[in-house]
OpenMM code with the backbone's topology and positions (N, CA, C; nanometers):
from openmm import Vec3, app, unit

residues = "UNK UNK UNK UNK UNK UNK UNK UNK UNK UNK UNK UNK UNK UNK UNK UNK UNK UNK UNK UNK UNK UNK UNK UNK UNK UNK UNK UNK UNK UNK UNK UNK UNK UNK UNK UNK UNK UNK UNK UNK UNK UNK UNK UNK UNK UNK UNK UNK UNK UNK UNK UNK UNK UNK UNK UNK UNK UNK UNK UNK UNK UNK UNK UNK UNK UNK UNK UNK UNK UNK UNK UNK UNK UNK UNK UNK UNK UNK UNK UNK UNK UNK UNK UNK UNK UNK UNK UNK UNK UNK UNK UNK UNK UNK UNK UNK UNK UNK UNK UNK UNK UNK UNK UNK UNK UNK UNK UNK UNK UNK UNK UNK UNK UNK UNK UNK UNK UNK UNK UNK UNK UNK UNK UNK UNK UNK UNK UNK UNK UNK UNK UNK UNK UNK UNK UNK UNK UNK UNK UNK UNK UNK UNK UNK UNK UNK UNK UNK UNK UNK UNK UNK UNK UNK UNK UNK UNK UNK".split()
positions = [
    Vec3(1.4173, -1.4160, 3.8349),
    Vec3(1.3741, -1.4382, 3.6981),
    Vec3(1.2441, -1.3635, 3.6691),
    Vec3(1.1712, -1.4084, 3.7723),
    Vec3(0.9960, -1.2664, 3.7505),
    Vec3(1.0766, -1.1404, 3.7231),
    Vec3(1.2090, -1.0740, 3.7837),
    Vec3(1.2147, -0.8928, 3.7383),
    Vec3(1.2164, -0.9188, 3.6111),
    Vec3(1.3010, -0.9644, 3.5402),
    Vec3(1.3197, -0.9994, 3.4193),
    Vec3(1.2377, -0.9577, 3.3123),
    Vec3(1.1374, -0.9857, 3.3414),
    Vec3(1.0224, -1.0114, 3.2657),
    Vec3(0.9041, -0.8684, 3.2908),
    Vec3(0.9164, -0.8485, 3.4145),
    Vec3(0.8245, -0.7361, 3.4593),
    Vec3(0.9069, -0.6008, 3.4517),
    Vec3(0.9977, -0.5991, 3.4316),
    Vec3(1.0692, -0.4882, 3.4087),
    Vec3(1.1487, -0.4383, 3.5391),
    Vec3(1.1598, -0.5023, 3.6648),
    Vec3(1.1700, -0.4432, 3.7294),
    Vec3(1.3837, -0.4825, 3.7536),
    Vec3(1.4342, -0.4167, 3.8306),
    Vec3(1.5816, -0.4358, 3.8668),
    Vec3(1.6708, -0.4600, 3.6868),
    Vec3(1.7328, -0.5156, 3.7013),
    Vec3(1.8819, -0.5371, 3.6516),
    Vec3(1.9240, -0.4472, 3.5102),
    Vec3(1.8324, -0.3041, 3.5105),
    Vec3(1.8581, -0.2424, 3.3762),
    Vec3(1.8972, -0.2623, 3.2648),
    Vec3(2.0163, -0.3385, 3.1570),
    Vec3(2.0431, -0.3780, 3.0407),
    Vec3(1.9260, -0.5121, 3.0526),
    Vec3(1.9736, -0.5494, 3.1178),
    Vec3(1.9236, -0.7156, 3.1072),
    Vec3(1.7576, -0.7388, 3.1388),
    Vec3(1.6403, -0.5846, 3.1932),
    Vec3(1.5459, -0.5736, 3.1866),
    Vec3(1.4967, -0.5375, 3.0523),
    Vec3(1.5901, -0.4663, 3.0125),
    Vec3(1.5442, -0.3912, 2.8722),
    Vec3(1.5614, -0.4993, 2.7600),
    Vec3(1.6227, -0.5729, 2.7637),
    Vec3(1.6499, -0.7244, 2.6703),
    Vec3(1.5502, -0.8117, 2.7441),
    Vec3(1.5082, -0.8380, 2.7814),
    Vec3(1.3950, -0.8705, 2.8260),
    Vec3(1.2619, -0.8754, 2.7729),
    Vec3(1.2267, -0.7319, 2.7956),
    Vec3(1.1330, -0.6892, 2.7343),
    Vec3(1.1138, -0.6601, 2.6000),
    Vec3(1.2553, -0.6222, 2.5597),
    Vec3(1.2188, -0.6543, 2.3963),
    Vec3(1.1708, -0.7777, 2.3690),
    Vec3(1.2579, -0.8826, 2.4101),
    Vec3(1.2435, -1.0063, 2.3748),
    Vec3(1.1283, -1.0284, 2.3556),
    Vec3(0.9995, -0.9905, 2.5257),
    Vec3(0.9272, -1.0197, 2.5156),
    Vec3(0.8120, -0.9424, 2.3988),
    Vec3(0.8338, -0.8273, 2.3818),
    Vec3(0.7734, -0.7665, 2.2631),
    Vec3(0.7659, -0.8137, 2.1534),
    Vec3(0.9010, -0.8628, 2.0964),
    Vec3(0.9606, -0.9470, 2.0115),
    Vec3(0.8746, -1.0686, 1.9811),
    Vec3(0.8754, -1.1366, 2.0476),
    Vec3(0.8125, -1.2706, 2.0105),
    Vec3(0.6188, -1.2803, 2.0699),
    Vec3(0.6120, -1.1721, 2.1095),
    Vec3(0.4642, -1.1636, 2.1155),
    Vec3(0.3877, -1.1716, 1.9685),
    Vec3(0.4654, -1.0575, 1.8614),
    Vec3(0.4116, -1.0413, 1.7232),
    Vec3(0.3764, -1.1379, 1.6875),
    Vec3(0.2554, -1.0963, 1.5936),
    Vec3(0.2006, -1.1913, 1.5005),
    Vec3(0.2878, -1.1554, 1.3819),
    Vec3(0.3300, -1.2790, 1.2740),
    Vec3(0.4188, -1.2611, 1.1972),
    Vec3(0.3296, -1.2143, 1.0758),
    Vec3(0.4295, -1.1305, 0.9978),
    Vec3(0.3057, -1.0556, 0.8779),
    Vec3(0.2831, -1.1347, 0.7838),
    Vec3(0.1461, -1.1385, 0.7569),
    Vec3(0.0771, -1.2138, 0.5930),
    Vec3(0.1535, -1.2004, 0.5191),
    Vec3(0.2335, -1.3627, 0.4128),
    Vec3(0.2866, -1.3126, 0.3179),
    Vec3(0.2300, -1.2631, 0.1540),
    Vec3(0.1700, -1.1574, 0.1150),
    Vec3(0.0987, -1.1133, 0.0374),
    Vec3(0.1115, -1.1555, -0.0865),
    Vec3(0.2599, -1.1982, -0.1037),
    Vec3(0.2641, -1.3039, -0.2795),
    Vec3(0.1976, -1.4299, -0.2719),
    Vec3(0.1879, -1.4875, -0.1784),
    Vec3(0.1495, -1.6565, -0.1723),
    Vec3(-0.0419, -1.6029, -0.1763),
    Vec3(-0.0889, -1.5263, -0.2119),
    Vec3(-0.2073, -1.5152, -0.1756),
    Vec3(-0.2783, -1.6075, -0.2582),
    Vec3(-0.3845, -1.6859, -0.2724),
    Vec3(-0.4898, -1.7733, -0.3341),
    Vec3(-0.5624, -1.6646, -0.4035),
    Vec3(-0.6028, -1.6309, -0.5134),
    Vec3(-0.7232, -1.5249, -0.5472),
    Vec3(-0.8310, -1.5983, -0.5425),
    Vec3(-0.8325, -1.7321, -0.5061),
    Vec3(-1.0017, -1.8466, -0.5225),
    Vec3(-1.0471, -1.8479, -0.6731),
    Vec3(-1.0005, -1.8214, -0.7361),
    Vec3(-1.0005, -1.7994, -0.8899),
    Vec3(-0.9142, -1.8667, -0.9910),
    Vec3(-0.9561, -1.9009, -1.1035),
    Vec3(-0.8082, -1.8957, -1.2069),
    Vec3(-0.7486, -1.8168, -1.2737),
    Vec3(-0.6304, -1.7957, -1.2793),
    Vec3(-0.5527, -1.6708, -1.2950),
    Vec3(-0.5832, -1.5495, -1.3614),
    Vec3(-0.6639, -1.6368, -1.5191),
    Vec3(-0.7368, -1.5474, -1.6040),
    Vec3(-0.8053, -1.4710, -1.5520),
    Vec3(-0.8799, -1.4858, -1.4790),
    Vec3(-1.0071, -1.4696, -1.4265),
    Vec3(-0.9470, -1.3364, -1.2918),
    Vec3(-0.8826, -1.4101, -1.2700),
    Vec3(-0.7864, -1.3305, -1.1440),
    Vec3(-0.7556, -1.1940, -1.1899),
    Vec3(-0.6699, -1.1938, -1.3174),
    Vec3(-0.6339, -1.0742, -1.3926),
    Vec3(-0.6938, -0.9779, -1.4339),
    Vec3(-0.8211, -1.0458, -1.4626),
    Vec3(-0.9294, -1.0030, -1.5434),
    Vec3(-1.0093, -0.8717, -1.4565),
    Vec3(-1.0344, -0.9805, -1.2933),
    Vec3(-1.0966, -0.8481, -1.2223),
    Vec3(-0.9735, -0.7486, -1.1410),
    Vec3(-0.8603, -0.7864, -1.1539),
    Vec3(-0.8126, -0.6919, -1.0933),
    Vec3(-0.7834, -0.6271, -1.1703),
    Vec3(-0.7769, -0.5761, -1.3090),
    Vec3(-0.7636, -0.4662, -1.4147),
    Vec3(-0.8861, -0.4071, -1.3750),
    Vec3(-1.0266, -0.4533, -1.3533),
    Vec3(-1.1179, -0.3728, -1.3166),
    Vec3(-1.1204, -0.3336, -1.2139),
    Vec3(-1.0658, -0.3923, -1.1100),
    Vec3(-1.0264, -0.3247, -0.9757),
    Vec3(-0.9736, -0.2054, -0.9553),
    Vec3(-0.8704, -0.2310, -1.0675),
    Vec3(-0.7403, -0.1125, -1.0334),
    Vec3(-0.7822, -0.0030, -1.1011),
    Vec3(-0.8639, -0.0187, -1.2025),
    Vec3(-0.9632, 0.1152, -1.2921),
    Vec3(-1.0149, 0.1520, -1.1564),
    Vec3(-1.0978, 0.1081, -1.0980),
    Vec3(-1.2084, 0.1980, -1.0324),
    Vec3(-1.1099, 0.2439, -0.9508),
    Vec3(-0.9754, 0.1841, -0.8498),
    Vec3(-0.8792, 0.2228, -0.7748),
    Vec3(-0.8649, 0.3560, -0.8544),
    Vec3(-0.8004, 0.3459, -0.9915),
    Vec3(-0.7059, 0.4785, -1.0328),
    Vec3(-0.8131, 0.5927, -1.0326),
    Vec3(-0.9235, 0.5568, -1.0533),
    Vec3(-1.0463, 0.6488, -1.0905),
    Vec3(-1.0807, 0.7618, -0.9669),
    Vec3(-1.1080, 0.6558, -0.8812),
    Vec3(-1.1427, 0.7537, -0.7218),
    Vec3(-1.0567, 0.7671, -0.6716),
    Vec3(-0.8912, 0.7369, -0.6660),
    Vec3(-0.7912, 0.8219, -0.5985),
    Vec3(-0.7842, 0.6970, -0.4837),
    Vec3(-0.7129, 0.7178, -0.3729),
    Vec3(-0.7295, 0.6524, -0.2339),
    Vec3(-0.8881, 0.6428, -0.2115),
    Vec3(-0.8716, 0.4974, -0.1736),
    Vec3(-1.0141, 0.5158, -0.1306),
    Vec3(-1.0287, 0.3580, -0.0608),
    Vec3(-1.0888, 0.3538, 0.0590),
    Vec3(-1.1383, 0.2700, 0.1559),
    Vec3(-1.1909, 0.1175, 0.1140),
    Vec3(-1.2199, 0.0412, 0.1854),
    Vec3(-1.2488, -0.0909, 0.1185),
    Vec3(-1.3906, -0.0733, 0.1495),
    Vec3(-1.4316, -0.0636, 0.1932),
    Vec3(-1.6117, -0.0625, 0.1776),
    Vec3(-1.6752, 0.0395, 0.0656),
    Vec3(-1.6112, 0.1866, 0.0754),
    Vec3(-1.6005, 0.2903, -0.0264),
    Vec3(-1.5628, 0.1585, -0.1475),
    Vec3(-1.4318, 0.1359, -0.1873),
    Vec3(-1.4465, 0.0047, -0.2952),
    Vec3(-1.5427, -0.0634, -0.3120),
    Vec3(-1.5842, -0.1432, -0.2068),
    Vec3(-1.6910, -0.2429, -0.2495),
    Vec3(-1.8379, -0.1867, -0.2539),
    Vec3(-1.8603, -0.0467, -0.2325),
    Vec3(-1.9402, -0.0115, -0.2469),
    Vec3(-1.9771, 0.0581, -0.4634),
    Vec3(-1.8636, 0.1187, -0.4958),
    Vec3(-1.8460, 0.0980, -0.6285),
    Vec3(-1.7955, -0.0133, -0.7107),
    Vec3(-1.7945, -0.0992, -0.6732),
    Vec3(-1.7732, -0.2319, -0.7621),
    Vec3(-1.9089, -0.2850, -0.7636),
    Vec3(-1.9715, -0.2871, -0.6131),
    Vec3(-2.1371, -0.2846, -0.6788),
    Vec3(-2.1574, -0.2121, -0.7764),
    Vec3(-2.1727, -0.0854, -0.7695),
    Vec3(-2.2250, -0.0279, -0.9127),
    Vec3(-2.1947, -0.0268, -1.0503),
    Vec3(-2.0003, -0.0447, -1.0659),
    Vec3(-1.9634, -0.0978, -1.1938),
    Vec3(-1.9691, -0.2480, -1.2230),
    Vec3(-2.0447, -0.3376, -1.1756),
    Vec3(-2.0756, -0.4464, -1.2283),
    Vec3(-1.9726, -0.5553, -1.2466),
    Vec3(-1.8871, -0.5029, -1.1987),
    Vec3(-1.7779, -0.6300, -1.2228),
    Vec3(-1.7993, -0.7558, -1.1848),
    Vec3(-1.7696, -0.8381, -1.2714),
    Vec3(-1.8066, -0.9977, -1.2953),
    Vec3(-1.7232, -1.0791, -1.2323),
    Vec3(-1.7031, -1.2096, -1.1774),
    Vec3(-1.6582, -1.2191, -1.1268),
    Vec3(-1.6157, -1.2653, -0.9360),
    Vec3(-1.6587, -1.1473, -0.8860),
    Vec3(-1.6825, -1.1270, -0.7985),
    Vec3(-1.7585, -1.1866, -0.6884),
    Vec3(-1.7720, -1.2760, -0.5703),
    Vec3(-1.8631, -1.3341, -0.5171),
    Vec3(-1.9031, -1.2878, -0.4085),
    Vec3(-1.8406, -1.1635, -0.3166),
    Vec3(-1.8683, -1.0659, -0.2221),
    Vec3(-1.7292, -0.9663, -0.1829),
    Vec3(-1.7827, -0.9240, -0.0284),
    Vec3(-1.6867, -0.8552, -0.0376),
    Vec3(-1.5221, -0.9139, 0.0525),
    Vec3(-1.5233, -1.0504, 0.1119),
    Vec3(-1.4027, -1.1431, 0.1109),
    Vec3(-1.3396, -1.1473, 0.0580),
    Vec3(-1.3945, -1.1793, -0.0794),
    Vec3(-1.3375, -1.2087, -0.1812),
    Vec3(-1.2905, -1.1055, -0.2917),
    Vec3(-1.3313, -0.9830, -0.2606),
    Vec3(-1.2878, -0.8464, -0.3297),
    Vec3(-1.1410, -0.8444, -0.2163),
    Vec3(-1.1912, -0.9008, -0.0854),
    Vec3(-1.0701, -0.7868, -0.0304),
    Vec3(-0.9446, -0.9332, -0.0505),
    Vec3(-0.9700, -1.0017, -0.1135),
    Vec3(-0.8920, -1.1490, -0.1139),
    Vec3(-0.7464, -1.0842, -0.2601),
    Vec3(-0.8934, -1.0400, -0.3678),
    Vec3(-0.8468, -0.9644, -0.4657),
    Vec3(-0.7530, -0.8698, -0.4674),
    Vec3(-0.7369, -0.7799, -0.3901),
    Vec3(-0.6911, -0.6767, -0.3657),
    Vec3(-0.5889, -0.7091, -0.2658),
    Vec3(-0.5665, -0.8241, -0.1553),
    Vec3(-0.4494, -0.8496, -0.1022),
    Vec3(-0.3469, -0.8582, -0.2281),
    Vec3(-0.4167, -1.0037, -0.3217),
    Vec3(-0.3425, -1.0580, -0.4280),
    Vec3(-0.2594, -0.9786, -0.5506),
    Vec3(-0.3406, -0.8527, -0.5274),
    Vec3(-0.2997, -0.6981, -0.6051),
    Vec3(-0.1893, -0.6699, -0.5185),
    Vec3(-0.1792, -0.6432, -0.4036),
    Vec3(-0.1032, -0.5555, -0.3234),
    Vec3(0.0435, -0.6711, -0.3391),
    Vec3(0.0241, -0.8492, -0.3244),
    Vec3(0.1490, -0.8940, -0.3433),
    Vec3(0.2442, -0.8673, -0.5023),
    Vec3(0.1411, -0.8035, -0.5840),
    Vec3(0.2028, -0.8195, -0.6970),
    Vec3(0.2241, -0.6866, -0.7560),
    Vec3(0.2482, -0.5789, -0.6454),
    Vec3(0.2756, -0.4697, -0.6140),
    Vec3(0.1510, -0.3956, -0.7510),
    Vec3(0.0978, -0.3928, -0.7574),
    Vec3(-0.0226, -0.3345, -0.8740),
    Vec3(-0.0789, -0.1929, -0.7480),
    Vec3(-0.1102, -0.2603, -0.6296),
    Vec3(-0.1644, -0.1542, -0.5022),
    Vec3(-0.0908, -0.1086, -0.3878),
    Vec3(-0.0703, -0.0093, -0.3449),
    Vec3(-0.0160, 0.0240, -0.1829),
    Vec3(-0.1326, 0.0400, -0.1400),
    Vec3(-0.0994, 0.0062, 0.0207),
    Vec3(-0.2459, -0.0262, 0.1479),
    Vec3(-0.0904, 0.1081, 0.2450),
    Vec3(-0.2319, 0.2455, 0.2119),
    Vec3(-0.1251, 0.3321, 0.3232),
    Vec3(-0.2119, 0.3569, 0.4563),
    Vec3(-0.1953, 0.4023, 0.5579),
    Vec3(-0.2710, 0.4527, 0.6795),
    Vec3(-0.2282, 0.6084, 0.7152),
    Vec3(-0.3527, 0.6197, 0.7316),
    Vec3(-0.3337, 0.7979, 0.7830),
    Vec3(-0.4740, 0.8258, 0.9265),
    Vec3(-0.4132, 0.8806, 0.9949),
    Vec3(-0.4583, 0.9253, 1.1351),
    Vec3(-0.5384, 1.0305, 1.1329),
    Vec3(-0.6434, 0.9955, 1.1541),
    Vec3(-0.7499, 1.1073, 1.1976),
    Vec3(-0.7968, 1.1034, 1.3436),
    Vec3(-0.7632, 1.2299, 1.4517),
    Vec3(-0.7498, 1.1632, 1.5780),
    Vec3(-0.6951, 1.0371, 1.6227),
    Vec3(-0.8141, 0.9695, 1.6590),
    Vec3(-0.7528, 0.8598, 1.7754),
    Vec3(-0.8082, 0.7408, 1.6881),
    Vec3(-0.8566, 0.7625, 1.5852),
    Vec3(-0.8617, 0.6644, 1.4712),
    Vec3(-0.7720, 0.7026, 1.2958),
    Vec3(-0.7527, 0.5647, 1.3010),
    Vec3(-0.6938, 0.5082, 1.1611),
    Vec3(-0.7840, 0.4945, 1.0177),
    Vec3(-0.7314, 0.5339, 0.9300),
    Vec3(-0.8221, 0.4925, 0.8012),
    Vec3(-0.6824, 0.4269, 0.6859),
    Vec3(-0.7263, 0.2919, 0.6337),
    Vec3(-0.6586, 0.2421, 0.5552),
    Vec3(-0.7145, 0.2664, 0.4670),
    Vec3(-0.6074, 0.3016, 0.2960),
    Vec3(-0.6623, 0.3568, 0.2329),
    Vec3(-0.5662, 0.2769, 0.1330),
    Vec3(-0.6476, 0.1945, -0.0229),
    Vec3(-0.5402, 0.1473, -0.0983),
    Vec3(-0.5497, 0.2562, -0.2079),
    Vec3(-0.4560, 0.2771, -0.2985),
    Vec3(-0.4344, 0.3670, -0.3999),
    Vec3(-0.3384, 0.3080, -0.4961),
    Vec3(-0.3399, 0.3478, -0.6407),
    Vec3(-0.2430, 0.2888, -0.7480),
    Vec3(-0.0955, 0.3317, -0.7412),
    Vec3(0.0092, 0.2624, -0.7286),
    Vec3(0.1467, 0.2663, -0.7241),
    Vec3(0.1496, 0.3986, -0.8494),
    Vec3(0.2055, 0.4979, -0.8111),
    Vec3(0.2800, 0.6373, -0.8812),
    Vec3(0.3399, 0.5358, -1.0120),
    Vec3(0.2908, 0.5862, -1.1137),
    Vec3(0.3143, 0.5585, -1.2589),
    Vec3(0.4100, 0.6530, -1.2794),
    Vec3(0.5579, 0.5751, -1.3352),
    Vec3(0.6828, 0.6745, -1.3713),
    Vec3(0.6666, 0.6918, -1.5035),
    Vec3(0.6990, 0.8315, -1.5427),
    Vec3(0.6861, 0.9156, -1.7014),
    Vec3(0.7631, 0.8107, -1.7829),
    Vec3(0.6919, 0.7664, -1.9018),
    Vec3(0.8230, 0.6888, -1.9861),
    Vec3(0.8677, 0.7496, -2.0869),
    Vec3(0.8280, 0.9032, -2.0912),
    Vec3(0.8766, 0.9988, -2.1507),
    Vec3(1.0508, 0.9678, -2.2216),
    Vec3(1.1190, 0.9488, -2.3312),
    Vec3(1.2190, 0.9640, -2.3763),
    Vec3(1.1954, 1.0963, -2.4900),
    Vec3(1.2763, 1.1647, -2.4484),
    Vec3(1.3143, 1.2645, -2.5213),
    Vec3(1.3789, 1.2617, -2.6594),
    Vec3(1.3258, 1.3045, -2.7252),
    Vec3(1.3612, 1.3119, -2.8995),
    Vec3(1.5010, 1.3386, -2.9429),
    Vec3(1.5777, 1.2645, -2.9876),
    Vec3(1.7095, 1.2739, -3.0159),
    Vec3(1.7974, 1.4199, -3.0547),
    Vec3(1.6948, 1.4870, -3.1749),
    Vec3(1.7367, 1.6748, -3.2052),
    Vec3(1.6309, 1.6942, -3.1178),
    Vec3(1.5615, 1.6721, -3.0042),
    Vec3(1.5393, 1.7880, -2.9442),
    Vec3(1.6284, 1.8720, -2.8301),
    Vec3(1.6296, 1.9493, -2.8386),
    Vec3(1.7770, 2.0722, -2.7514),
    Vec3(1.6830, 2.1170, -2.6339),
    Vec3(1.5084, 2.0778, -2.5931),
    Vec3(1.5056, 2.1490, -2.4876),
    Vec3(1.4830, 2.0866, -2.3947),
    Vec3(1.5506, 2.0121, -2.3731),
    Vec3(1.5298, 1.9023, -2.2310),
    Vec3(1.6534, 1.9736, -2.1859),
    Vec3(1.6871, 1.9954, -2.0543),
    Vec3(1.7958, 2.0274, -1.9801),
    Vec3(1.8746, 1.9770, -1.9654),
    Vec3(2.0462, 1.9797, -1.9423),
    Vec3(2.1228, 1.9136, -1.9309),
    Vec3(2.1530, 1.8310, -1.7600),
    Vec3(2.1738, 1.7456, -1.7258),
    Vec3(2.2037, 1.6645, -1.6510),
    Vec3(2.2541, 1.7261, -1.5334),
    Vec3(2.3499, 1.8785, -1.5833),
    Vec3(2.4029, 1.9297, -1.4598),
    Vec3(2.3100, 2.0097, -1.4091),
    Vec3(2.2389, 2.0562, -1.4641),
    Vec3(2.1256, 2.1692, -1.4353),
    Vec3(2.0460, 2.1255, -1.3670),
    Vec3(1.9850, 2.0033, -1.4371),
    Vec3(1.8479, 1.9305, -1.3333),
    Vec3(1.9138, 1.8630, -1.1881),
    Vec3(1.8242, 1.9711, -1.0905),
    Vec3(1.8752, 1.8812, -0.9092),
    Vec3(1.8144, 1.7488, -0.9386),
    Vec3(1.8989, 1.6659, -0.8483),
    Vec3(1.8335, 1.4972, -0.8445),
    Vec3(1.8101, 1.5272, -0.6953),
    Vec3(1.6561, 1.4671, -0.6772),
    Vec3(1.5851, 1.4448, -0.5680),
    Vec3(1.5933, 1.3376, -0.5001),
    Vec3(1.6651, 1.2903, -0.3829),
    Vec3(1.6774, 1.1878, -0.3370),
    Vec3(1.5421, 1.0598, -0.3064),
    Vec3(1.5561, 0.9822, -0.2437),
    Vec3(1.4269, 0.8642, -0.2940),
    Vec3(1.3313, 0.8928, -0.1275),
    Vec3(1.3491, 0.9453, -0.0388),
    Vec3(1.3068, 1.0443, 0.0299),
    Vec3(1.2145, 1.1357, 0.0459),
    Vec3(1.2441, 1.2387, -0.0808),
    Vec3(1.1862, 1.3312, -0.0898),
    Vec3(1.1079, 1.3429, -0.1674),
    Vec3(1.1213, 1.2243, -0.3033),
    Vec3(1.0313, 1.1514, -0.4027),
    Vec3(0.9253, 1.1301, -0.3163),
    Vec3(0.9829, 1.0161, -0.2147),
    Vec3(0.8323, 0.9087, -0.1428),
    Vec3(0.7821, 1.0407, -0.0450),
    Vec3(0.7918, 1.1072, 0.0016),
    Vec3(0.7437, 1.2501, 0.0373),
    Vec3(0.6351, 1.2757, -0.0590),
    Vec3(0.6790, 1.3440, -0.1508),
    Vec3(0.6661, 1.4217, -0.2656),
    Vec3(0.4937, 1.3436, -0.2694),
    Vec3(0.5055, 1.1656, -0.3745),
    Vec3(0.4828, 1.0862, -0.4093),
    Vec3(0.2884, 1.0837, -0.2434),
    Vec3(0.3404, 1.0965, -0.1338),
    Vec3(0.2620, 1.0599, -0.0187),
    Vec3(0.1200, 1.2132, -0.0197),
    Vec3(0.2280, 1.2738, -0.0171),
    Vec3(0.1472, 1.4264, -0.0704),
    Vec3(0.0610, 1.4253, -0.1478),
    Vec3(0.1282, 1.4027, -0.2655),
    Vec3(-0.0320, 1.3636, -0.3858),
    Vec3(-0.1327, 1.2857, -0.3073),
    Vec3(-0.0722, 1.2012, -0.2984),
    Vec3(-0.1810, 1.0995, -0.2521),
    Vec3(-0.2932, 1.1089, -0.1348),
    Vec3(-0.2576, 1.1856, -0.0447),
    Vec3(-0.2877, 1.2476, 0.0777),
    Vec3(-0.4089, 1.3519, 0.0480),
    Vec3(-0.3789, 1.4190, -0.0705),
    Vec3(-0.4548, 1.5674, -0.1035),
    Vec3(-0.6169, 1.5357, -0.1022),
    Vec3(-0.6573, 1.4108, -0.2120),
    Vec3(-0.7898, 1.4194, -0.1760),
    Vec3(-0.8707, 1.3792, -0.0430),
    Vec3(-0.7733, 1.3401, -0.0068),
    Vec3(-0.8165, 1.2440, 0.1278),
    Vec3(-0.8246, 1.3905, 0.2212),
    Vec3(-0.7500, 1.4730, 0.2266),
    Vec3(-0.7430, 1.5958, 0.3513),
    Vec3(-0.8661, 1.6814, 0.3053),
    Vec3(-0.9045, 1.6391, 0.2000),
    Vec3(-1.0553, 1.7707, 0.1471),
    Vec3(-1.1648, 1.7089, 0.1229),
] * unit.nanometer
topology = app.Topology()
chain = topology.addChain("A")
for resn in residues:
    res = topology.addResidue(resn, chain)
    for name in ("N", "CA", "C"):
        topology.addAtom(name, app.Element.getBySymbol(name[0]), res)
């Protein structure tokens, strides 16, 4: 029963094993909708519209970088920086933020940024110069979230 576990002998039944044990080592993930903002909702709403301004404003940008400009725009509200990053979980369950990671060497930088705003562009009924349906390639959801990671990536690489 010790190989089992240490990896050693019975091949399938080591490797199930060790998942297992991988498996149930995890810590299970925060569920990000149930979040508390310590606030009332109003109030809740209130600073994360100002949140998500200074978010859309500076592009990706770090949580101390954040709480370092929310000092300066004054937002009300606010009782430190716990409670900014309490804010900004409560954003991320209500999909308003993505929390992405990107590798620099042998360290990580988490970086939140505003969810890609889709064009709500409708095209004018006589207008003739929008392209027809067969013409325009459709980009799979792939090459979008590609596409979509790129932007996002650019100020961060300069």
């Amino acid at each position: 029963m010790n190989k089992l576990f240490r990896g050693g002998g019975g091949g399938a039944a080591a490797a199930t094993g060790s998942m297992l044990v991988r498996f149930f080592s995890r810590k299970r993930s925060e569920d990000v909708r149930r979040i508390n903002p310590k606030v009332p909702r109003e109030q809740a709403k209130a600073i994360s519209e100002s949140l998500y301004e200074v978010i859309k404003k500076y592009g990706p940008i770090s949580v101390p970088n954040t709480w370092n400009l929310v000092k300066e725009s004054g937002i009300n509200g606010l009782n430190g920086k716990t409670h900014m990053k309490i804010i900004l979980k409560w954003m991320r369950g209500r999909k308003m933020l993505k929390l992405f990671c990107t590798h620099h060497g042998s360290t990580k930088r988490f970086l939140y940024s505003t969810l890609p705003e889709e064009s709500q562009t409708v095209p004018a009924l006589g207008d003739n110069s929008a392209t027809p349906s067969s013409e325009a390639p459709k980009s799979s959801k792939k090459e979008k979230l590609r596409r979509d990671y790129k932007r996002l990536l650019e100020p961060v690489a300069n």
